[in-house]
VEXPA-56467 format. One record per residue (C-alpha): z, y, x. Coordinates in steps of 0.5 Angstrom, whole numbers, plus 500, padded with zeros to 3 digits. Example, Ala and Ser with C-alpha at 12.3 -4.5 7.8 and 13.67 -1.06 7.14 Angstrom:
<pts>
w 516	v 491	u 525
w 514	v 498	u 527
</pts>
This chain:
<pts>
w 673	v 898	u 709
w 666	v 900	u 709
w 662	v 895	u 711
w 654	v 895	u 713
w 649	v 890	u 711
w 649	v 886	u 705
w 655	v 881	u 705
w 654	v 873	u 704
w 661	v 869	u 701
w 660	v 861	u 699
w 664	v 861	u 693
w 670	v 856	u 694
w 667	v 848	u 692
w 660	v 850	u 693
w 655	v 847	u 699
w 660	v 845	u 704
w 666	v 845	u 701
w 669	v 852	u 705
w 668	v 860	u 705
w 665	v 864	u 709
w 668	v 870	u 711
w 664	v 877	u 712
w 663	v 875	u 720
w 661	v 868	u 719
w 667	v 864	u 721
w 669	v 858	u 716
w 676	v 856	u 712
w 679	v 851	u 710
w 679	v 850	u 701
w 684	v 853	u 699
w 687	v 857	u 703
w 681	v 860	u 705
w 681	v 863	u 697
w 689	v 865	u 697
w 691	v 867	u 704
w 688	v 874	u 705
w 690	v 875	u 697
w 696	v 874	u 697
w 697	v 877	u 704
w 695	v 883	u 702
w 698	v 882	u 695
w 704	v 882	u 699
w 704	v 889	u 701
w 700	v 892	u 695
w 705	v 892	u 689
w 700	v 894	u 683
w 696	v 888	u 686
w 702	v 882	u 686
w 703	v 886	u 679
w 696	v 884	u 676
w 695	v 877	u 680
w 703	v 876	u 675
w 699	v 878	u 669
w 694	v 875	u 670
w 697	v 868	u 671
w 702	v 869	u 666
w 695	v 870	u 661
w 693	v 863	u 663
w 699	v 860	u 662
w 701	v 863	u 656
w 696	v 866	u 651
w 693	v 862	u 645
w 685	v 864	u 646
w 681	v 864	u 651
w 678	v 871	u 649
w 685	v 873	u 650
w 685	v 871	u 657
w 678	v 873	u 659
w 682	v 881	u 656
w 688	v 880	u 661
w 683	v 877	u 667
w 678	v 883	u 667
w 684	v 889	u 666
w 688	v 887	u 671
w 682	v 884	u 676
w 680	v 893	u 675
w 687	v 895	u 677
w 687	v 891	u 683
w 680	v 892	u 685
w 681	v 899	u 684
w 675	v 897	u 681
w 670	v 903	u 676
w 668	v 897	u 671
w 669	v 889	u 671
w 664	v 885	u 667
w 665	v 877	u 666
w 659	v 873	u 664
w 657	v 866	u 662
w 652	v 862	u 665
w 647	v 859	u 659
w 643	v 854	u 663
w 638	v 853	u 657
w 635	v 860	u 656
w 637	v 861	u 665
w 640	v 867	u 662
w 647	v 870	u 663
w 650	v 872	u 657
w 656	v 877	u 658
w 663	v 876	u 655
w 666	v 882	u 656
w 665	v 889	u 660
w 672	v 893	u 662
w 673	v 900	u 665
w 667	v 905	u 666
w 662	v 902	u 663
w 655	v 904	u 661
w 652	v 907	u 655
w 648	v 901	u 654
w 654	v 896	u 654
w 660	v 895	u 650
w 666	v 891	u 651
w 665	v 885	u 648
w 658	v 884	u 648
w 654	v 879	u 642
w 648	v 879	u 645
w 648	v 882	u 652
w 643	v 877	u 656
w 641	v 878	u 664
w 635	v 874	u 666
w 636	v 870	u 672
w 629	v 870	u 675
w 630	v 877	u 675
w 636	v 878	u 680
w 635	v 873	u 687
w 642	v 874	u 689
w 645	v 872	u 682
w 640	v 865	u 681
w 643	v 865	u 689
w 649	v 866	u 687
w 649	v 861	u 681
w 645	v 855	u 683
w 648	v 856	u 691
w 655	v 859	u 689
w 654	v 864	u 694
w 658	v 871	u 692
w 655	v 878	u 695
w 656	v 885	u 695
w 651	v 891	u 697
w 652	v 899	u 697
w 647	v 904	u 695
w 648	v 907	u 702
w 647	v 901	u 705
w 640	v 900	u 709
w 639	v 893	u 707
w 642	v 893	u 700
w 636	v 890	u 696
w 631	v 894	u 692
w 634	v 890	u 685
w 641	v 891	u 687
w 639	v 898	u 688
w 636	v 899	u 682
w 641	v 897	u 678
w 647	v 900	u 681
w 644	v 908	u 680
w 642	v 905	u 673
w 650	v 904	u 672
w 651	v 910	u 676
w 656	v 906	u 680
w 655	v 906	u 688
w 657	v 898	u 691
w 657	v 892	u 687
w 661	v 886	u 688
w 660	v 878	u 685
w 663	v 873	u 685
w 662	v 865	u 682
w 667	v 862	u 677
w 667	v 855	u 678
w 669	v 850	u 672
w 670	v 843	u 676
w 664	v 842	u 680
w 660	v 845	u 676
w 658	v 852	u 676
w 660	v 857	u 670
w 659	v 864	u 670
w 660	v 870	u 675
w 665	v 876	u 676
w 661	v 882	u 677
w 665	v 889	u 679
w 663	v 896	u 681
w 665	v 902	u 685
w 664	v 909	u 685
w 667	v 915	u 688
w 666	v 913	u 695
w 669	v 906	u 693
w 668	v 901	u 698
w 668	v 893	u 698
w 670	v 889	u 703
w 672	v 881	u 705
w 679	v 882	u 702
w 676	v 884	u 696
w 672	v 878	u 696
w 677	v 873	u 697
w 682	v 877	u 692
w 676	v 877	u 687
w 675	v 869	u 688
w 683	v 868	u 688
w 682	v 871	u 680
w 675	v 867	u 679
w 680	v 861	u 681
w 685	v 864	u 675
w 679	v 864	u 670
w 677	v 857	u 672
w 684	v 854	u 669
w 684	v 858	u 664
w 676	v 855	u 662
w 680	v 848	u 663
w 686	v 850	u 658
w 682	v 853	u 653
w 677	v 848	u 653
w 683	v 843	u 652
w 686	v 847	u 646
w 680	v 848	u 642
w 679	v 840	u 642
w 686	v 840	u 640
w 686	v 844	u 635
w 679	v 843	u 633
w 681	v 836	u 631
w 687	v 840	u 627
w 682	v 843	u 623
w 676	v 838	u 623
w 675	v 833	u 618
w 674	v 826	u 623
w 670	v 822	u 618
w 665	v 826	u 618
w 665	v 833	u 622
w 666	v 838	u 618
w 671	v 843	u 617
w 678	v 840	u 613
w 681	v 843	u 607
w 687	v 845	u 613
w 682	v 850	u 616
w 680	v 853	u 609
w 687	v 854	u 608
w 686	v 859	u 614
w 681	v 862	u 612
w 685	v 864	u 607
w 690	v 867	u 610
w 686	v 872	u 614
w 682	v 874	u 607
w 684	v 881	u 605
w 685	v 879	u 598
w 685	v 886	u 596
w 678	v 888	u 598
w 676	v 880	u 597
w 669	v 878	u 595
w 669	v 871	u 596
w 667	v 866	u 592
w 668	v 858	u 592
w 664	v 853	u 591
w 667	v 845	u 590
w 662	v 839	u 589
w 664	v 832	u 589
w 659	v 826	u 589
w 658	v 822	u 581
w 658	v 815	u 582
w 662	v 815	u 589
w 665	v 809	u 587
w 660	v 805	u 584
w 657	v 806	u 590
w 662	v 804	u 595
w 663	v 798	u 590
w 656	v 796	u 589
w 654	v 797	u 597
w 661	v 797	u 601
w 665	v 802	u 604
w 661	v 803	u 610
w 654	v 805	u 605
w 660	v 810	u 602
w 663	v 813	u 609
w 655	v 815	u 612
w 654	v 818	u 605
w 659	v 822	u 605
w 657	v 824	u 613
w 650	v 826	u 610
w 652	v 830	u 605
w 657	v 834	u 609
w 652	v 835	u 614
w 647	v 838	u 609
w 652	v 842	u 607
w 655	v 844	u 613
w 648	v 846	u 615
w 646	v 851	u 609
w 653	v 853	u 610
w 652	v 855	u 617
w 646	v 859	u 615
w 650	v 864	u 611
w 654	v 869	u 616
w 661	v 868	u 615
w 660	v 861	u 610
w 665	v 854	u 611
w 663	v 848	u 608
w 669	v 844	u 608
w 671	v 836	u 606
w 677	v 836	u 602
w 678	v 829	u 602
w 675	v 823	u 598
w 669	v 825	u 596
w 670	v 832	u 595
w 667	v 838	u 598
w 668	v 846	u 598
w 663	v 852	u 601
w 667	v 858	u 602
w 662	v 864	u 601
w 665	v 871	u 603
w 663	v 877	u 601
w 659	v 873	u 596
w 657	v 872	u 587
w 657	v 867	u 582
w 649	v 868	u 583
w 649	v 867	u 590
w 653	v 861	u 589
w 649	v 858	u 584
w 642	v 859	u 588
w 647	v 856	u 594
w 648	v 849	u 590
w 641	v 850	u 587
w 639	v 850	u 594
w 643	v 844	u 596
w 643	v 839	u 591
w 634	v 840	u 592
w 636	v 839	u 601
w 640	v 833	u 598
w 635	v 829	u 595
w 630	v 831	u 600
w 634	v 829	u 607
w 640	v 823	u 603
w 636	v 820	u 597
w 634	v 823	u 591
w 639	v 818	u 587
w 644	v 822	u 590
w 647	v 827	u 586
w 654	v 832	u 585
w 657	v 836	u 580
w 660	v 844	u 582
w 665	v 849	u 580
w 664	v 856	u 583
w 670	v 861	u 583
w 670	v 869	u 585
w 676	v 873	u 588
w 678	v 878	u 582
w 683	v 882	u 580
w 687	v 876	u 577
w 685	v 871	u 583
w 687	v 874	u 588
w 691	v 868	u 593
w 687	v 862	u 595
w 690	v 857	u 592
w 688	v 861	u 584
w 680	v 861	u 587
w 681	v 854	u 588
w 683	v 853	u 581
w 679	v 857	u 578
w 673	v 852	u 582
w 677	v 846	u 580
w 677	v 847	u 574
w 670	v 850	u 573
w 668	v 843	u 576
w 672	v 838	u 571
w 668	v 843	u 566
w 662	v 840	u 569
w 663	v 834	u 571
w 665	v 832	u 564
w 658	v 835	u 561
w 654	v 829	u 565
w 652	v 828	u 572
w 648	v 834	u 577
w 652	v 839	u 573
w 653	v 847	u 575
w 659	v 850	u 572
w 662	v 857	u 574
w 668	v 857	u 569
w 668	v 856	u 562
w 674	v 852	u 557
w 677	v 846	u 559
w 674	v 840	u 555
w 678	v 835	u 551
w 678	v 829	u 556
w 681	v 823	u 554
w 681	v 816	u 558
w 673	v 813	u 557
w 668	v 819	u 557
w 666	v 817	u 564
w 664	v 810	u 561
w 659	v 814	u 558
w 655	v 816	u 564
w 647	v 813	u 563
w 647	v 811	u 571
w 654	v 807	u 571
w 650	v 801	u 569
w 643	v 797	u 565
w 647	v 798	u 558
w 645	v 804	u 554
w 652	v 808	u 555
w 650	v 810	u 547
w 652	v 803	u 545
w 659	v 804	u 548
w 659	v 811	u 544
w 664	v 808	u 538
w 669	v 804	u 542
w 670	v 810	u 547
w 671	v 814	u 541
w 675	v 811	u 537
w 679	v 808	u 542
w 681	v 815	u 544
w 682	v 817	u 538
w 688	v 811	u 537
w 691	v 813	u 543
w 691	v 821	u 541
w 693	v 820	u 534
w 696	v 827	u 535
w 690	v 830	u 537
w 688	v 835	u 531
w 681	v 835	u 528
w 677	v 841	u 532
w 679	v 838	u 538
w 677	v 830	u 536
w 670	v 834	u 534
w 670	v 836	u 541
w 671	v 830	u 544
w 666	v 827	u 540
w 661	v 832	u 542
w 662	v 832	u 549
w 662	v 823	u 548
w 655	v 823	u 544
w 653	v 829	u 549
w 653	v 825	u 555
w 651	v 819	u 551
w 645	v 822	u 550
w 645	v 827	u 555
w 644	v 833	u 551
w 642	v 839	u 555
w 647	v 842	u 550
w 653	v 842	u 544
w 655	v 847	u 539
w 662	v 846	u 534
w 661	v 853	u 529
w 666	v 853	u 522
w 664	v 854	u 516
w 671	v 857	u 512
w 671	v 854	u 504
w 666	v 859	u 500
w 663	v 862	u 506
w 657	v 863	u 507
w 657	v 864	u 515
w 657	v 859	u 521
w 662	v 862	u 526
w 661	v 859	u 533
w 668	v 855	u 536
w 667	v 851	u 542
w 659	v 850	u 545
w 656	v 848	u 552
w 650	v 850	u 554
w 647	v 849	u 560
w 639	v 850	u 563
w 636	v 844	u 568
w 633	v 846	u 574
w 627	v 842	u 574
w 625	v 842	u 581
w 632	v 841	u 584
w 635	v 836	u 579
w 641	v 840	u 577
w 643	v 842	u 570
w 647	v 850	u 570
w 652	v 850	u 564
w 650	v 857	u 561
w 653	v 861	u 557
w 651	v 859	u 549
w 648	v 864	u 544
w 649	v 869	u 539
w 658	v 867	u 536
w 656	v 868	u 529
w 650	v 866	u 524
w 649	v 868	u 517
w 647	v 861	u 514
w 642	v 863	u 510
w 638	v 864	u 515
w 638	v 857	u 517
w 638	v 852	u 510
w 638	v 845	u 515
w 644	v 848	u 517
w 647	v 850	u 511
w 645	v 844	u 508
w 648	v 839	u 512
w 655	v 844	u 512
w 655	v 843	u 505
w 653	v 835	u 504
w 655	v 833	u 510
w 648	v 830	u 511
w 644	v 831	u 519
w 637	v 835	u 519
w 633	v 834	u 526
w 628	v 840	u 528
w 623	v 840	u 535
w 619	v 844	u 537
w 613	v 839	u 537
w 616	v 835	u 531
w 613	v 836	u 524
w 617	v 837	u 518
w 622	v 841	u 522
w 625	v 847	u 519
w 622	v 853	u 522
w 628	v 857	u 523
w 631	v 852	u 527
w 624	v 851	u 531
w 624	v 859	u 532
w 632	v 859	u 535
w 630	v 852	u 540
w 624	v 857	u 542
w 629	v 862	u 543
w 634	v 859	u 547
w 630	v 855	u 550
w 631	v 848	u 548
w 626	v 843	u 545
w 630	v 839	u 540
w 636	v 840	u 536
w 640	v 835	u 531
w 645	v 838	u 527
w 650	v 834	u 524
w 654	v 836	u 519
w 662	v 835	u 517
w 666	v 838	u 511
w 673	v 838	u 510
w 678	v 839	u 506
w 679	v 848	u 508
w 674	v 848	u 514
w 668	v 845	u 515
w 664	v 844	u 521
w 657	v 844	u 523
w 656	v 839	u 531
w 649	v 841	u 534
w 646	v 837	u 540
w 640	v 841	u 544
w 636	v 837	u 548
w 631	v 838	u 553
w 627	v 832	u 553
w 625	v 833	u 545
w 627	v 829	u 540
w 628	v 822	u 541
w 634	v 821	u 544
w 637	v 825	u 538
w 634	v 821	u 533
w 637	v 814	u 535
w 644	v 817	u 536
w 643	v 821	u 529
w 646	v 815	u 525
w 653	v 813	u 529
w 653	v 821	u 530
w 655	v 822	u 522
w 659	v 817	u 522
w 663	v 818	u 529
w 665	v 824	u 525
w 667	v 823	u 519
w 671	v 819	u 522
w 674	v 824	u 526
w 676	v 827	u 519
w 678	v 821	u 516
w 683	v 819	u 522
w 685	v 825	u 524
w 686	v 831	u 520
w 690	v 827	u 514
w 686	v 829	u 510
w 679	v 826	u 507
w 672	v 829	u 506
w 671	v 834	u 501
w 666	v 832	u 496
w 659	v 833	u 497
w 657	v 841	u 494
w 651	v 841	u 489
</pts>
């Protein structure tokens, strides 16, 4: 039915509560938006088929891009429509920005849309449409058709337009927007037909919304806002773990119960929602990132398509924001894993990730790992914390050794010598610990057992690197050589007189400023501990003495056999 002039239909709920038809007549609510549909759907069977469609759709689909697909193919069929485009009304940027263009669409658009917006301003009919709720339809052969519309239309290269409101309760929500072409003529049923499906969209606006709070909790963590370790698990579960690149990223608070304990669970809840929310913001910055809490005070940042490299600047990054915006006494400890060929499941990335973290949390507050061995950690290094309280955590350092030492009285003399460098490492926060052997008539020093790290000064975070060279020849190194042989200690920096030069050169190529070698024979083996510092030579020099007698300990205790008699 072809029609003469431009047509004005209120949108049902809007202004007056009724629809007026093409002649001006007034209906009542309802049936106003279903007698003439359903009635015409009657007679037409591909009509009745597309409302069945699209109800089912509504009742049963699990998303609402799912619904908006079936709404618009159906809602062209049974307006025997040339396209359909649905589009959502963003009051802030008084834009319309569509959801999804069907049928013959013009070159410019696609069919689900990211960035398609329409300025209200620029089309009088939609702001009417939208702040009035009145729908309307023109035709290019139309004499009153306005000069927007017409524009628009050749532009498409379609002949009329139809739109109609959706509505979202009593407030507006977007716009249906259908063309026709090849002698396609809109007319009041088709109007009332299309209100009928704008109804349709409108319940499933109402369910989507209830299905995404649902599962929004599902996958959200109540305390503190972020995603849960449930959601991370779905992320894992849509990877291609055959071309994945995905790195993750674990961290957790040091302290966190000293802080609980020391300013009451409520200090501890807001920190740990300060923390997330940093962590959820740089994350939200990354295409296709997650930032996650796992539970207590651990959280994980899942990067796609990512590097090791990428994820240490990310914990750069966030550990300098989480001193700026929280409090500069607030630090975490990080693990990184990435997917490869031998961690191809979720549940391997995240162990790979929590093992790098335990590596780093036993090297000392703020630190950085992306892999490395696990360390020899029995009950009492953590004591050794210099923040955990007022006493020198160095003072302590003999009774958490030897304490361990009683309860693993299986424990073999590599692997004491590893605890006890890890102890005196984080006594004196070393900014790195070497264990190399020396075999009995050898003349050089194999590299066994080493953590190294480079502090990041401006962010306040400590990055375990890999150690240098595996092999040194000790004839190169004399300090080193003497101290294996006698079982003495030497102590080298860059600025302390007297230190043997070569050991200054090697600080100067790896980067440190001080370096204490404590030396440790053995009956077959002897070996040679050595703790890099960044801060000089100080610290090094007060724990020197109970360093070489820790470690004689340790071959006393531990190994059965007795220190070596001291070379000439």
């Amino acid at each position: 039915m072809q029609f003469a002039g431009t047509m004005i239909v209120r949108a049902r709920g809007a202004e007056n509560g009724g629809a007026t038809s093409m002649h001006g007549e007034m209906d009542s609510g309802a049936a106003a938006a279903e007698r003439l549909p359903l009635a015409e759907a009657a007679a037409d069977l591909p009509v009745l088929r597309a409302l069945l469609r699209i109800s089912e759709a509504v009742v049963r689909a699990d998303s609402f891009d799912e619904v908006l697909e079936v709404v618009a193919e159906q809602a062209l069929i049974a307006l025997r429509a040339s396209s359909l485009s649905i589009s959502r009304w963003e009051q802030d940027r008084e834009a319309l920005r569509t959801l999804i263009n069907v049928g013959d669409i013009a070159p410019h658009e696609v069919r689900w849309p990211t960035d398609e917006y329409y300025p209200v301003a620029s089309f009088p009919l939609v702001e009417d449409l939208l702040r009035r709720g009145r729908s309307y339809m023109n035709a290019i052969d139309d004499p009153d058709c306005p000069p927007d519309s017409l524009a628009l239309l050749k532009d498409v290269g379609k002949e009329c337009e139809i739109a109609v409101p959706v509505m979202c309760g009593d407030a507006m929500w977007g716009e249906i927007w259908v063309t026709g072409a090849d002698g396609r003529r809109f007319d009041r049923g088709d109007a009332q037909l299309l209100q009928a499906i704008a109804a349709h969209i409108a319940v499933a606006i109402g369910r989507s919304e209830l299905l995404s709070t649902v599962w929004g909790y599902a996958l959200q963590d109540p305390l503190t806002g972020i995603a849960n370790r449930r959601a991370i698990d779905q992320r894992f579960a849509e990877t291609d773990w055959e071309t994945a690149s995905s790195v993750v990223l674990l961290c957790d608070l040091d302290g966190f119960k000293r802080i609980n304990d020391r300013d009451g669970h409520p200090a501890g809840d807001q920190l740990l929602r300060d923390v997330a929310a940093v962590l959820g913001r740089l994350a939200g910055a990354i295409d296709g990132a997650i930032a996650a809490r796992l539970g207590g005070d651990e959280f994980c940042v899942l990067l796609p398509d990512a590097t090791l490299a990428a994820a240490q600047v990310f914990a750069t990054d966030a550990t300098r924001v989480l001193h700026e915006a929280v409090d500069d006494s607030v630090s975490v400890c990080w693990g990184a894993a990435a997917a490869t060929p031998e961690v191809r499941t979720g549940s391997d990335l995240l162990a790979a990730a929590d093992a790098a973290l335990l590596h780093a949390k036993r090297q000392g507050p703020a630190r950085y790992s992306a892999g490395g061995p696990t360390p020899v950690t029995p009950p009492g290094i953590e004591d050794l914390d210099r923040r955990s309280d007022d006493r020198r955590a160095a003072d302590r350092l003999a009774a958490t050794v030897v304490r361990a030492l009683e309860e693993r009285r299986d424990m073999a003399l590599p692997a004491a010598l590893e605890f006890l460098a890890n102890a005196v490492a984080q006594a004196v926060d070393a900014a790195a610990w070497a264990i190399s052997e020396c075999a009995e008539g050898g003349d050089a020093l194999r590299l066994v057992s080493n953590v190294a790290s480079v502090r990041k000064r401006d962010a306040g975070l400590t990055v375990l690197v890999e150690f240098g060279p595996p092999l040194y020849d000790m004839e190169d190194y004399p300090a080193s050589a003497a101290a294996v042989a006698d079982g003495s200690t030497f102590l080298a920096a860059v600025d302390l007189e007297g230190s043997d030069p070569d050991e200054v050169a090697l600080l100067v190529q790896l980067g440190y400023q001080a370096v204490l070698g404590v030396g440790v024979p053995a009956d077959e083996c002897s070996y040679l501990l050595e703790f890099y510092s960044h801060d000089g030579h100080q610290a090094l020099a007060d724990i020197t003495p109970l360093a070489q007698v820790l470690a004689a300990y340790c071959v006393s205790r531990l190994s059965g056999s007795r220190p070596s008699r001291r070379r000439p």
